[in-house]
PDB file of N, CA, C, O and CB in Angstrom:
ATOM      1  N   UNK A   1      34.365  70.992 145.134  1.00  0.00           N
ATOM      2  CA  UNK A   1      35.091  71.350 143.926  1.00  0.00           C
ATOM      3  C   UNK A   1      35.641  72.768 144.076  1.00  0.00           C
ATOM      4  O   UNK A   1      34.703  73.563 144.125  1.00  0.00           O
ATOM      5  CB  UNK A   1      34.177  71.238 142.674  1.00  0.00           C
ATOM      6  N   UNK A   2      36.726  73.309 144.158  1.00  0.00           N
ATOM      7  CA  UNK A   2      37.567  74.194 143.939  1.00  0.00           C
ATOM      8  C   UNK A   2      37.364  75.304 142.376  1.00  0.00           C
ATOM      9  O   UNK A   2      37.608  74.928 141.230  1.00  0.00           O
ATOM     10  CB  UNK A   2      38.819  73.303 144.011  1.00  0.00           C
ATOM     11  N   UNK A   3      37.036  76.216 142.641  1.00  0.00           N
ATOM     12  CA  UNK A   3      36.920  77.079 141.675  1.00  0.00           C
ATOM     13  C   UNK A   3      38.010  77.751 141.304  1.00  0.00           C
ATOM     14  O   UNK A   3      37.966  78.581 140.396  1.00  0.00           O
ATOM     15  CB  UNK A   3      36.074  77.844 141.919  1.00  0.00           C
ATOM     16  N   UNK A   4      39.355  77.398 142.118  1.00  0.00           N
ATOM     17  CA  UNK A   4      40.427  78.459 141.582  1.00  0.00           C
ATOM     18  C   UNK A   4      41.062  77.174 141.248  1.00  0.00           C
ATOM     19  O   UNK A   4      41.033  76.060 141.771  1.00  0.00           O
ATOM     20  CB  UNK A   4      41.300  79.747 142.653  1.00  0.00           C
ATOM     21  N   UNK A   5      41.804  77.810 139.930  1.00  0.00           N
ATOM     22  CA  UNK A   5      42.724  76.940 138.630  1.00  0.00           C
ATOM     23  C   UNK A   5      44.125  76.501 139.528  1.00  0.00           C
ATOM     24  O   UNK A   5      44.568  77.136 140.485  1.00  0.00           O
ATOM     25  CB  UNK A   5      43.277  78.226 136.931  1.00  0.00           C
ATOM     26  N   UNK A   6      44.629  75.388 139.021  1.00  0.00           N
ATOM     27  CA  UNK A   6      45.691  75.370 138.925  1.00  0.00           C
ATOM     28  C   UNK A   6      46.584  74.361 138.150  1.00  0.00           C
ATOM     29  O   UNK A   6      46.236  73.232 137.804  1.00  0.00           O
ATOM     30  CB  UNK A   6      45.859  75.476 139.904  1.00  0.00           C
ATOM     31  N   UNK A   7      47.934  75.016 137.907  1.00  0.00           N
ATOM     32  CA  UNK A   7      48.791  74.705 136.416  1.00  0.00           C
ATOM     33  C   UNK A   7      49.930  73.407 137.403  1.00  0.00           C
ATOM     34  O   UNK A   7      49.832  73.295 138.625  1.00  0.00           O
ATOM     35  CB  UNK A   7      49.968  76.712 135.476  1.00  0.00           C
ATOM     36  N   UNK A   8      50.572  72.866 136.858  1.00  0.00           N
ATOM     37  CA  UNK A   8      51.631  71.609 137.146  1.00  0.00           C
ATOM     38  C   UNK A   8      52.748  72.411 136.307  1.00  0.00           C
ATOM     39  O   UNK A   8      52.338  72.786 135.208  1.00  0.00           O
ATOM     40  CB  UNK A   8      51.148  69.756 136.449  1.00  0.00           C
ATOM     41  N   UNK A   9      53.829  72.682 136.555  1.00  0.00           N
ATOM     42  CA  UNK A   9      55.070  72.996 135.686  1.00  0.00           C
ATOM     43  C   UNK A   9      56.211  72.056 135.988  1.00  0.00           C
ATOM     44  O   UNK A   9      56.471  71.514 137.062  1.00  0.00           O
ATOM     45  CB  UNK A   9      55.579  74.479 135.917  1.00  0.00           C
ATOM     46  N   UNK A  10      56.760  71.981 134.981  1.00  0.00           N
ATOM     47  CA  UNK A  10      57.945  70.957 135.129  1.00  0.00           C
ATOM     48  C   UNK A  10      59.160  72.023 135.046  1.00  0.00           C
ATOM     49  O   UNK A  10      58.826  73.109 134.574  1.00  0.00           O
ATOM     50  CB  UNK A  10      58.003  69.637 133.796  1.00  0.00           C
ATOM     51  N   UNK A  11      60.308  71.910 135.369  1.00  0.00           N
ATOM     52  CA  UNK A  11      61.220  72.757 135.261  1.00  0.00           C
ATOM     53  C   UNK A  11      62.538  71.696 134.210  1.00  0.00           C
ATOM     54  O   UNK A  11      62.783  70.554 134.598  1.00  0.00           O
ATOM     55  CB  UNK A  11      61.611  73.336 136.983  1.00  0.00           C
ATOM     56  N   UNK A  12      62.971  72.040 133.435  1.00  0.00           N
ATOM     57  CA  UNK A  12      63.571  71.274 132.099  1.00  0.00           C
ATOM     58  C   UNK A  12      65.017  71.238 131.923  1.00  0.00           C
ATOM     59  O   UNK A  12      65.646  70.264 131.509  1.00  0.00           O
ATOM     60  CB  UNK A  12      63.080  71.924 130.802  1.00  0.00           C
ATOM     61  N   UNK A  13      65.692  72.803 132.399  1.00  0.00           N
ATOM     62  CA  UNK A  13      66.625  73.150 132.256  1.00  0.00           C
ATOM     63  C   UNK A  13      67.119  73.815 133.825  1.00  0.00           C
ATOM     64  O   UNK A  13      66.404  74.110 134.783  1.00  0.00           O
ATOM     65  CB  UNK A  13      66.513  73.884 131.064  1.00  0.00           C
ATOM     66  N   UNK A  14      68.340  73.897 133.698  1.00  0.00           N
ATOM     67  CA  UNK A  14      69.117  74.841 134.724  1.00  0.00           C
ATOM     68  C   UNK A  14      69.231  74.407 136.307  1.00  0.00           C
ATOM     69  O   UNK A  14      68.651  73.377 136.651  1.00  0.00           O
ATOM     70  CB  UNK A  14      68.366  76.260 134.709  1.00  0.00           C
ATOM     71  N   UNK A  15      69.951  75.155 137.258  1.00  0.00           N
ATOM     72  CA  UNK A  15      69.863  74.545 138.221  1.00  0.00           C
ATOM     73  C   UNK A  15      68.675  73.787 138.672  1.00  0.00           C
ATOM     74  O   UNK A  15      68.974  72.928 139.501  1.00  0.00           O
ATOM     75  CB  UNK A  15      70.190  75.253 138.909  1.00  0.00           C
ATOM     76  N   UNK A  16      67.464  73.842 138.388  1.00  0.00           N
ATOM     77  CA  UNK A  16      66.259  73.278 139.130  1.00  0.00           C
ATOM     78  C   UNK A  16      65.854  71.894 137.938  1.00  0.00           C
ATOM     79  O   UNK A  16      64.849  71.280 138.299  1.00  0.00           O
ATOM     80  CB  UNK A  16      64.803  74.719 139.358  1.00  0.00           C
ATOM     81  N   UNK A  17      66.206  71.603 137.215  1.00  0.00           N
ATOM     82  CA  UNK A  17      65.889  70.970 136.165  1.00  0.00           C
ATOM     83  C   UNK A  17      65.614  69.374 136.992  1.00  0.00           C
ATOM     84  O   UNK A  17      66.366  68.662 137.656  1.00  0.00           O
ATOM     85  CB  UNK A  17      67.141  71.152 134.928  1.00  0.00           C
ATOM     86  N   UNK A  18      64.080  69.231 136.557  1.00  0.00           N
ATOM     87  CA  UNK A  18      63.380  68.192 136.622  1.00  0.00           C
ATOM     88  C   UNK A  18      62.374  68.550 138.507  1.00  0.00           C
ATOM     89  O   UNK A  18      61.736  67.749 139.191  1.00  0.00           O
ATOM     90  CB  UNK A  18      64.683  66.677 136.396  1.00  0.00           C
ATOM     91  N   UNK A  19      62.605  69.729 138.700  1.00  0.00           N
ATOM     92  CA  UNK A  19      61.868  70.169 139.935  1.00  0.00           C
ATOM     93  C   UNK A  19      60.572  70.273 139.199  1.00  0.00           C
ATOM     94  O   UNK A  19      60.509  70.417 137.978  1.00  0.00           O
ATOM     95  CB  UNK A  19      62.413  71.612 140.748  1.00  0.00           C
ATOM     96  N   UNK A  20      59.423  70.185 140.088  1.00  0.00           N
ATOM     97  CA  UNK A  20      58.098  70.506 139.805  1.00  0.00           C
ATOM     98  C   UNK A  20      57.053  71.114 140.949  1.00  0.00           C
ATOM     99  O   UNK A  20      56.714  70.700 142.057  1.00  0.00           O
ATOM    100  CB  UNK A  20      57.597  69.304 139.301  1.00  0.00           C
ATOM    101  N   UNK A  21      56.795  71.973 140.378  1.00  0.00           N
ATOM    102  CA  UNK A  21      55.497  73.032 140.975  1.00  0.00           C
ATOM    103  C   UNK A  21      54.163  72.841 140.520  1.00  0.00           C
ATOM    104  O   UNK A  21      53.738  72.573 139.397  1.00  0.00           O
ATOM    105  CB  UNK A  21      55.696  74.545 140.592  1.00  0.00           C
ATOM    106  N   UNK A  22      53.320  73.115 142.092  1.00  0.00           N
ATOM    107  CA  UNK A  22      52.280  73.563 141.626  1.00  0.00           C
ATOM    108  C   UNK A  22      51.556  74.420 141.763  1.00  0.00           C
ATOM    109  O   UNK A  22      50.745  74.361 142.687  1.00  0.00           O
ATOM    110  CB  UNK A  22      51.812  73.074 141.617  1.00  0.00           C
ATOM    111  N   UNK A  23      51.588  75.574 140.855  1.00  0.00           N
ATOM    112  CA  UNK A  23      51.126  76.561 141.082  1.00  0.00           C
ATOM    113  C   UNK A  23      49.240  76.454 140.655  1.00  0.00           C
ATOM    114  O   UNK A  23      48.589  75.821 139.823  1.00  0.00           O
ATOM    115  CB  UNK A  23      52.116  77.544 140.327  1.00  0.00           C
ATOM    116  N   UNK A  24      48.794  77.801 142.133  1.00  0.00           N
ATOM    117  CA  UNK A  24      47.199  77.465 142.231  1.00  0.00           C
ATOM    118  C   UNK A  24      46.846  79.025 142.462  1.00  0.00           C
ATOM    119  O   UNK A  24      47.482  79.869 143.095  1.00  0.00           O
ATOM    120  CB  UNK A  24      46.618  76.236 143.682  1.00  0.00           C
ATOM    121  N   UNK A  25      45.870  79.120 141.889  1.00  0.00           N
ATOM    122  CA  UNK A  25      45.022  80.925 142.486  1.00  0.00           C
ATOM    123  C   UNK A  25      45.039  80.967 143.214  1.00  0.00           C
ATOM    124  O   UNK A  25      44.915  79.986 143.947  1.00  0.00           O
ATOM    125  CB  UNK A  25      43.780  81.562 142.470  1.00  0.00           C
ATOM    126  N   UNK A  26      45.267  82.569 143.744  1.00  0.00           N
ATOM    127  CA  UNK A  26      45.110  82.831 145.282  1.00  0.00           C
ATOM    128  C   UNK A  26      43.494  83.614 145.245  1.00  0.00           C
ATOM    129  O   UNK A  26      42.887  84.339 144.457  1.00  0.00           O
ATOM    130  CB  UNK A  26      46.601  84.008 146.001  1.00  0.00           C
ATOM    131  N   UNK A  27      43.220  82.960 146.653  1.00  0.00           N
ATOM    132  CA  UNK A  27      41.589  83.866 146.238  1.00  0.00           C
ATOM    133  C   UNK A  27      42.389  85.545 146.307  1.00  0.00           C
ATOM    134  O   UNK A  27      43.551  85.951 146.357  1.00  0.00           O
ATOM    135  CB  UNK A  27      39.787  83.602 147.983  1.00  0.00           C
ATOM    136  N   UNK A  28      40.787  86.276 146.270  1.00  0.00           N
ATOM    137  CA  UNK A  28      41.353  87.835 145.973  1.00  0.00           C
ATOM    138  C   UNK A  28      41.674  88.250 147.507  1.00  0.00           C
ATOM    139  O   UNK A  28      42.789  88.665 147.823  1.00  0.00           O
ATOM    140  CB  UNK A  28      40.035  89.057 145.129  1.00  0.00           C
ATOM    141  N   UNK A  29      40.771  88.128 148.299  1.00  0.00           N
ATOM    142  CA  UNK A  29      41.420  88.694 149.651  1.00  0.00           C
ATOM    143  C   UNK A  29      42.206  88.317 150.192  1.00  0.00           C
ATOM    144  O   UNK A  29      42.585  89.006 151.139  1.00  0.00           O
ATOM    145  CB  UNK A  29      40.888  88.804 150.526  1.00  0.00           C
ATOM    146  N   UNK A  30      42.809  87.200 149.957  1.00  0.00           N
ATOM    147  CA  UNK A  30      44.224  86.550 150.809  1.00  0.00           C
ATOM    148  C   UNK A  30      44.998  87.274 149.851  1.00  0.00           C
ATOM    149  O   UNK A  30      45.924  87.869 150.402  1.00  0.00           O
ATOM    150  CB  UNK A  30      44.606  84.615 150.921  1.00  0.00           C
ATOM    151  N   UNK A  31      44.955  87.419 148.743  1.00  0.00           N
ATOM    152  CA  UNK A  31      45.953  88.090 147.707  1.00  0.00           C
ATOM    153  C   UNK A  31      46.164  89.454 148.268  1.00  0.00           C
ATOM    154  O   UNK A  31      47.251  89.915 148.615  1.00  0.00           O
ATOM    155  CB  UNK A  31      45.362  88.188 146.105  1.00  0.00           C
ATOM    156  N   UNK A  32      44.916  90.095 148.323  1.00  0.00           N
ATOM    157  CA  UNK A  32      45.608  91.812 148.491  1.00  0.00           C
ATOM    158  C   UNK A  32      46.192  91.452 149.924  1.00  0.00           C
ATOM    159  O   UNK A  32      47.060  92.283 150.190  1.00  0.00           O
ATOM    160  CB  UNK A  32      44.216  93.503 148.540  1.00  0.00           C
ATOM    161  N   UNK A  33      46.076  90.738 150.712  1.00  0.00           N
ATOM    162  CA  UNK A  33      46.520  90.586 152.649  1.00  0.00           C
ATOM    163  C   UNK A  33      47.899  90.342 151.969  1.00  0.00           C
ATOM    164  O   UNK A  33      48.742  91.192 152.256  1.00  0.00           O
ATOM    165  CB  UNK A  33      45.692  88.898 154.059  1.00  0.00           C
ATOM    166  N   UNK A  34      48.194  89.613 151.346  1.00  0.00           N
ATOM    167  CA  UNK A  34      49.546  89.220 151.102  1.00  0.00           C
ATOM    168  C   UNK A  34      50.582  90.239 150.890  1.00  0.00           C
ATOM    169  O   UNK A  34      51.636  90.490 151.476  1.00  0.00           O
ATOM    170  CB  UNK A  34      49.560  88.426 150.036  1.00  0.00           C
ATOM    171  N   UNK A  35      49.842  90.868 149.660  1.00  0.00           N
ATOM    172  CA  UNK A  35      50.144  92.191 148.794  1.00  0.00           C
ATOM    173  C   UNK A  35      50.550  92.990 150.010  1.00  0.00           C
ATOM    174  O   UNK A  35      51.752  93.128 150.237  1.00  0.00           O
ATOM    175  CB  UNK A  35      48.755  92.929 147.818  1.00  0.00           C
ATOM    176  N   UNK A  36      49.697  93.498 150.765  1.00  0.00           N
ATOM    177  CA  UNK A  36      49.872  94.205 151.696  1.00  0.00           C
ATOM    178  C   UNK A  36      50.793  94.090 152.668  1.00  0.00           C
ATOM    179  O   UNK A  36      51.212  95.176 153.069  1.00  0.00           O
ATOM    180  CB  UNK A  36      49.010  94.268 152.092  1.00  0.00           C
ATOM    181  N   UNK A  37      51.316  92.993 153.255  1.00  0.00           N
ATOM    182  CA  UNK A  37      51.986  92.627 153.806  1.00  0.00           C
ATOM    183  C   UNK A  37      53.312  93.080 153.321  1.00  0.00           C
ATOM    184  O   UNK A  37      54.262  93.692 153.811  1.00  0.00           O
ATOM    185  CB  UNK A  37      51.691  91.558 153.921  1.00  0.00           C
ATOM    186  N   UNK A  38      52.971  92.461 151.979  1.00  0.00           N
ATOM    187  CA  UNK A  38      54.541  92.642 151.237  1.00  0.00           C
ATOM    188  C   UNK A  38      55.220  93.824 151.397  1.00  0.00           C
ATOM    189  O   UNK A  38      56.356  94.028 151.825  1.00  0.00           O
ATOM    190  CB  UNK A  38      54.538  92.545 149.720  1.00  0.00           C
ATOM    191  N   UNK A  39      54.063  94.853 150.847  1.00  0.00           N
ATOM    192  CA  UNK A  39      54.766  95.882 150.871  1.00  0.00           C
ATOM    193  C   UNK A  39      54.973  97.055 151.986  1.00  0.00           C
ATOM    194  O   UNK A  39      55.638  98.076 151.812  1.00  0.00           O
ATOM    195  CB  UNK A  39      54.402  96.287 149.925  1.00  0.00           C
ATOM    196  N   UNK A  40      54.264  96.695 153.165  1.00  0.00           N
ATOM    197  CA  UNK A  40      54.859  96.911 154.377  1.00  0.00           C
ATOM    198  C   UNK A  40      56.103  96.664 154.734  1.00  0.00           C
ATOM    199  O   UNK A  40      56.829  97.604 155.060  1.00  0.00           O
ATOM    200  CB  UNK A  40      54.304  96.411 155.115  1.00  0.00           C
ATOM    201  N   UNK A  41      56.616  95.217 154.734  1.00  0.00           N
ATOM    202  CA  UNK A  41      57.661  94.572 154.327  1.00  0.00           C
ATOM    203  C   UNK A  41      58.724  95.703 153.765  1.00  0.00           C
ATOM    204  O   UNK A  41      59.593  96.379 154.313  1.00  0.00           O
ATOM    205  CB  UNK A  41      57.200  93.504 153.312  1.00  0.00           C
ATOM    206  N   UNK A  42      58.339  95.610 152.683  1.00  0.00           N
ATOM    207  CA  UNK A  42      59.301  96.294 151.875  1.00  0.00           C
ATOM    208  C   UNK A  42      60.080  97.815 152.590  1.00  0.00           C
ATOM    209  O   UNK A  42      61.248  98.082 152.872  1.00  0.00           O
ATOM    210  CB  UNK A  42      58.427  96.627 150.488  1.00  0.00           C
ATOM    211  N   UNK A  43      58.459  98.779 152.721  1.00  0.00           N
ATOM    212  CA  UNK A  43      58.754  99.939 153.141  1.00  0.00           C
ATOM    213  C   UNK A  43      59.438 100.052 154.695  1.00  0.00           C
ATOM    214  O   UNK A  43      60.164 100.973 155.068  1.00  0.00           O
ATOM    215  CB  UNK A  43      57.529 100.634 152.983  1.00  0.00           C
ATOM    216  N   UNK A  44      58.989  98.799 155.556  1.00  0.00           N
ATOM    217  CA  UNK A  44      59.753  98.984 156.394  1.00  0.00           C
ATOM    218  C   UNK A  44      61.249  98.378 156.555  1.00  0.00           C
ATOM    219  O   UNK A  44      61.893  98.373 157.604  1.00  0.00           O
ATOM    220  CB  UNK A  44      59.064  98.756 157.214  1.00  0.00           C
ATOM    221  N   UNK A  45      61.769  97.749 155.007  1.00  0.00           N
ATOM    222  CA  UNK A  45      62.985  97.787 155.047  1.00  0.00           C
ATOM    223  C   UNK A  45      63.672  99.029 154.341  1.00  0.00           C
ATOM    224  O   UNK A  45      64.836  98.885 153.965  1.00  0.00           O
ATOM    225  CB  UNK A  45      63.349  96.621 154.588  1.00  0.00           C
ATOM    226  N   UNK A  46      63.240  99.843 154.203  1.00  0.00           N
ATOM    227  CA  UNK A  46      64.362 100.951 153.905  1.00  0.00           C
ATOM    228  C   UNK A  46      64.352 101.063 151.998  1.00  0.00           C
ATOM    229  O   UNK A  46      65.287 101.557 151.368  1.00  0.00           O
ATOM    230  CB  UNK A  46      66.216 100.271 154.689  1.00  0.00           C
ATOM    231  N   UNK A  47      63.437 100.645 151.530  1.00  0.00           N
ATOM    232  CA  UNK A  47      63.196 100.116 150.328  1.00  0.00           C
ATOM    233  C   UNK A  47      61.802 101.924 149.475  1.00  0.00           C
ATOM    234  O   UNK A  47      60.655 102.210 149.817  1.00  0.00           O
ATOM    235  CB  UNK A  47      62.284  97.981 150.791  1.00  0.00           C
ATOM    236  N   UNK A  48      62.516 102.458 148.644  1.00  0.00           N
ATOM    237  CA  UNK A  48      61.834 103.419 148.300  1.00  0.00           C
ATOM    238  C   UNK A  48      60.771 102.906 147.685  1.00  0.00           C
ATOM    239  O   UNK A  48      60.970 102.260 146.657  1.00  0.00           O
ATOM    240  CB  UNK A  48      62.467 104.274 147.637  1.00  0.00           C
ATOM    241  N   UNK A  49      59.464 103.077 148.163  1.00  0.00           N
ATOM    242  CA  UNK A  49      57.846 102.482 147.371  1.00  0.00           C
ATOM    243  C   UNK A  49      57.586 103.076 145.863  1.00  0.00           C
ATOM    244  O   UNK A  49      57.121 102.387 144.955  1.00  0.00           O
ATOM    245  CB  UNK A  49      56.271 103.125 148.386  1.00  0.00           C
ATOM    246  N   UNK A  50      57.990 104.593 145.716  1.00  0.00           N
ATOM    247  CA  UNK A  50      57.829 105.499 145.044  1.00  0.00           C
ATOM    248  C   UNK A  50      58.795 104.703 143.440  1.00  0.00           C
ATOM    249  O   UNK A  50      58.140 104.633 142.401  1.00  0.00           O
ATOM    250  CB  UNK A  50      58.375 106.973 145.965  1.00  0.00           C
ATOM    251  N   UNK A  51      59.978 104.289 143.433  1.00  0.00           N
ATOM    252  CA  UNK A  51      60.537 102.981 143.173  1.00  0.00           C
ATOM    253  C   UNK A  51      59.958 102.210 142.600  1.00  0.00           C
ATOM    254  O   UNK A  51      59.700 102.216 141.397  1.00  0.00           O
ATOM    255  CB  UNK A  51      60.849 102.381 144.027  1.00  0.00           C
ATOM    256  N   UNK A  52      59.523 101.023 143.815  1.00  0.00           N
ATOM    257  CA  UNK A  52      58.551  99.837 143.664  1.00  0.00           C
ATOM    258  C   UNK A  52      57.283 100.324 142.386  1.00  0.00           C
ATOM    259  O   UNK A  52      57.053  99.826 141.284  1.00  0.00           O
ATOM    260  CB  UNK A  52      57.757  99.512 145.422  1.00  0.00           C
ATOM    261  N   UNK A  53      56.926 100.974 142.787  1.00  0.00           N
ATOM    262  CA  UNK A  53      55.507 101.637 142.302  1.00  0.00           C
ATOM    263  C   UNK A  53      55.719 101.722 140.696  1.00  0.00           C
ATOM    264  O   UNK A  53      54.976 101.240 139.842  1.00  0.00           O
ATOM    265  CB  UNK A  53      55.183 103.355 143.047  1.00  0.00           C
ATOM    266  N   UNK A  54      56.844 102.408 140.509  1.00  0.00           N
ATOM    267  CA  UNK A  54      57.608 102.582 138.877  1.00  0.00           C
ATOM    268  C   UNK A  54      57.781 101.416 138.512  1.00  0.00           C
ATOM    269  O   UNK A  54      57.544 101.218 137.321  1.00  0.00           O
ATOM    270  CB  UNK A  54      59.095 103.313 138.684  1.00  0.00           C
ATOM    271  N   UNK A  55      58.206 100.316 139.278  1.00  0.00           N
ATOM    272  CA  UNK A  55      59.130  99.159 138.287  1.00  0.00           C
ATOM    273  C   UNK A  55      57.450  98.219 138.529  1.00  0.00           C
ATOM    274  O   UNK A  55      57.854  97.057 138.475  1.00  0.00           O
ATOM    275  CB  UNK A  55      61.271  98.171 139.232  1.00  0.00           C
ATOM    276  N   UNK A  56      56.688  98.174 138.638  1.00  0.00           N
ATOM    277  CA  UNK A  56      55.019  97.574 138.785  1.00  0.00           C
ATOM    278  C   UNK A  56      54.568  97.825 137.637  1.00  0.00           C
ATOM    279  O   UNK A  56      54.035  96.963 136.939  1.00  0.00           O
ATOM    280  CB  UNK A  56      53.934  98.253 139.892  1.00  0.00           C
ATOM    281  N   UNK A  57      54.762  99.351 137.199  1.00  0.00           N
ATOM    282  CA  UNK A  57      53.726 100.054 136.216  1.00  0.00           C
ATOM    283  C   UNK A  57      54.473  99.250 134.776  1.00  0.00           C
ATOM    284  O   UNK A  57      53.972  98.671 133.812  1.00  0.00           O
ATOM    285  CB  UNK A  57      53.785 102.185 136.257  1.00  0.00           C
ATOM    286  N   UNK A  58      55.887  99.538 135.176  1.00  0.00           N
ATOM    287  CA  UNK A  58      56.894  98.976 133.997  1.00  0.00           C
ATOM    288  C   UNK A  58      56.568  98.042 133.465  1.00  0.00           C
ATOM    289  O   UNK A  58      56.292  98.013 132.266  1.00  0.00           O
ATOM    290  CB  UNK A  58      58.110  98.625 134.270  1.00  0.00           C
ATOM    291  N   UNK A  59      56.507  96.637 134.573  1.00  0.00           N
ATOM    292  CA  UNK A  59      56.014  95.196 134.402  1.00  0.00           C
ATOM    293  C   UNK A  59      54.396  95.006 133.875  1.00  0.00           C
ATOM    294  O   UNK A  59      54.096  94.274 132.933  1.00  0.00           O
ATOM    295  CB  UNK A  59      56.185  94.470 135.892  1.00  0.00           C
ATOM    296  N   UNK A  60      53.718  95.560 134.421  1.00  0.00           N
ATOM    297  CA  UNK A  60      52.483  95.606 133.708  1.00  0.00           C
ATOM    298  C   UNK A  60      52.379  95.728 133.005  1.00  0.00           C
ATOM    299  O   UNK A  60      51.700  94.925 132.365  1.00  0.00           O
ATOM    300  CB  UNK A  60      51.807  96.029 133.769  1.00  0.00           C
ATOM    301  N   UNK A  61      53.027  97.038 132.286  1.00  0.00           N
ATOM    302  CA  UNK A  61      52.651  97.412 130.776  1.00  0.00           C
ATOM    303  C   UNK A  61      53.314  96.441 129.760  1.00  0.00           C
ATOM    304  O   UNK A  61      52.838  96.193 128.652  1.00  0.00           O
ATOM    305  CB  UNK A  61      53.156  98.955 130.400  1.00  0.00           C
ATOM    306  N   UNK A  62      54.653  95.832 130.338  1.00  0.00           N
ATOM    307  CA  UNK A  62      55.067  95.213 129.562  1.00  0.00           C
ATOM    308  C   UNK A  62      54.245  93.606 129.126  1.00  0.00           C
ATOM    309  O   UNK A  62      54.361  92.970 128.078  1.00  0.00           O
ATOM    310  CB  UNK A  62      56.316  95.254 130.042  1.00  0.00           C
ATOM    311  N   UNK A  63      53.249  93.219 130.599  1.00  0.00           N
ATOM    312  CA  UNK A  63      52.374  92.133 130.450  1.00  0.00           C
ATOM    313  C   UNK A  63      51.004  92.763 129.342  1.00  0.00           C
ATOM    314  O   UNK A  63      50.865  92.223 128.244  1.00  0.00           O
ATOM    315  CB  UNK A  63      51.862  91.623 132.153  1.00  0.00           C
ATOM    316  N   UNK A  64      50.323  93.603 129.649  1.00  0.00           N
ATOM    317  CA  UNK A  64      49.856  94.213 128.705  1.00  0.00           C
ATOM    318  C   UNK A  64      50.102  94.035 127.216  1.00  0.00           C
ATOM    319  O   UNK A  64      49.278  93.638 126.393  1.00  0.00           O
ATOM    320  CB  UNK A  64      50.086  95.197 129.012  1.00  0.00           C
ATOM    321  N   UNK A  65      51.177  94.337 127.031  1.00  0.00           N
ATOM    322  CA  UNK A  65      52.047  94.694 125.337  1.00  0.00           C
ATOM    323  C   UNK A  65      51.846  93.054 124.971  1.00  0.00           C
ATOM    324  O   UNK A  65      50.949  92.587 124.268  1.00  0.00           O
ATOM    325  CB  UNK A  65      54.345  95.400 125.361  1.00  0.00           C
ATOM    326  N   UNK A  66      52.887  92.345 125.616  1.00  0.00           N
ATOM    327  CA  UNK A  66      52.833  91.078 125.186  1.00  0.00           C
ATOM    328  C   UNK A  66      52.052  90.201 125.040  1.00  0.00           C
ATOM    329  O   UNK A  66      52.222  89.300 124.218  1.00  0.00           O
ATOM    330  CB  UNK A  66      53.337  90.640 125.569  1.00  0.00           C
ATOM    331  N   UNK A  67      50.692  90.324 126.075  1.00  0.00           N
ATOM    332  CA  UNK A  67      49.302  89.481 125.551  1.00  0.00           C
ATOM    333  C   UNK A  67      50.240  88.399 126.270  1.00  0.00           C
ATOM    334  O   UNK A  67      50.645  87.531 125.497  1.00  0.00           O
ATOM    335  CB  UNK A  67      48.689  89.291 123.530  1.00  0.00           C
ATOM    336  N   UNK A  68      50.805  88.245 128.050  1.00  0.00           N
ATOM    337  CA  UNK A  68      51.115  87.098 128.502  1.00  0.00           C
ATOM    338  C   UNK A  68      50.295  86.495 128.515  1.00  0.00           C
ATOM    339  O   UNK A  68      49.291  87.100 128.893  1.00  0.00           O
ATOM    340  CB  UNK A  68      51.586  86.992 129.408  1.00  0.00           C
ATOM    341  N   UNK A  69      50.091  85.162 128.201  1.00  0.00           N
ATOM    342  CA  UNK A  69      49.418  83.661 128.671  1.00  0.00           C
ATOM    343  C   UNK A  69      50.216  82.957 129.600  1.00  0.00           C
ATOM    344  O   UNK A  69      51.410  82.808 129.340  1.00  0.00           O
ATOM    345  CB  UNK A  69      49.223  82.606 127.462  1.00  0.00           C
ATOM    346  N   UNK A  70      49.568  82.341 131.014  1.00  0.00           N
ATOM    347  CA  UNK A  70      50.209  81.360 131.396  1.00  0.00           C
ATOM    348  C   UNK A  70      49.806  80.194 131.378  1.00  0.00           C
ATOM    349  O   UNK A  70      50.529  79.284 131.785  1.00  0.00           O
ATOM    350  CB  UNK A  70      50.522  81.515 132.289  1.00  0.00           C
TER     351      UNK A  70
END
């Protein structure tokens, strides 16, 4: 039995309409490896982190404020 969740989404509208996903948890250490990756990625494309770092804090707070549920 699998301890990490996962959701079925249908897509309803717009170009993808009637596509379906399934999104599943990532455990935590494949997550930060990922994370990490990414943003290696990033910095070694020419991509300011200092940037990245601002528009993160942005998005958070804004998940924060809103009380997202998925």
């Amino acid at each position: 039995m699998s301890l990490l969740n996962s959701k079925t989404i249908t897509i309803e509208s717009g170009r993808d309409a009637g596509k379906t996903f399934v999104i599943t948890e990532m455990p935590i250490v494949k997550a930060d490896d990922w994370a990490m990756r990414a943003l290696f990625t990033i910095a070694n494309g020419g991509v300011d982190i200092q940037l990245v770092n601002i528009l993160i804090n942005i998005t958070l707070i804004k998940v924060i404020v809103s009380g997202w549920n998925y």
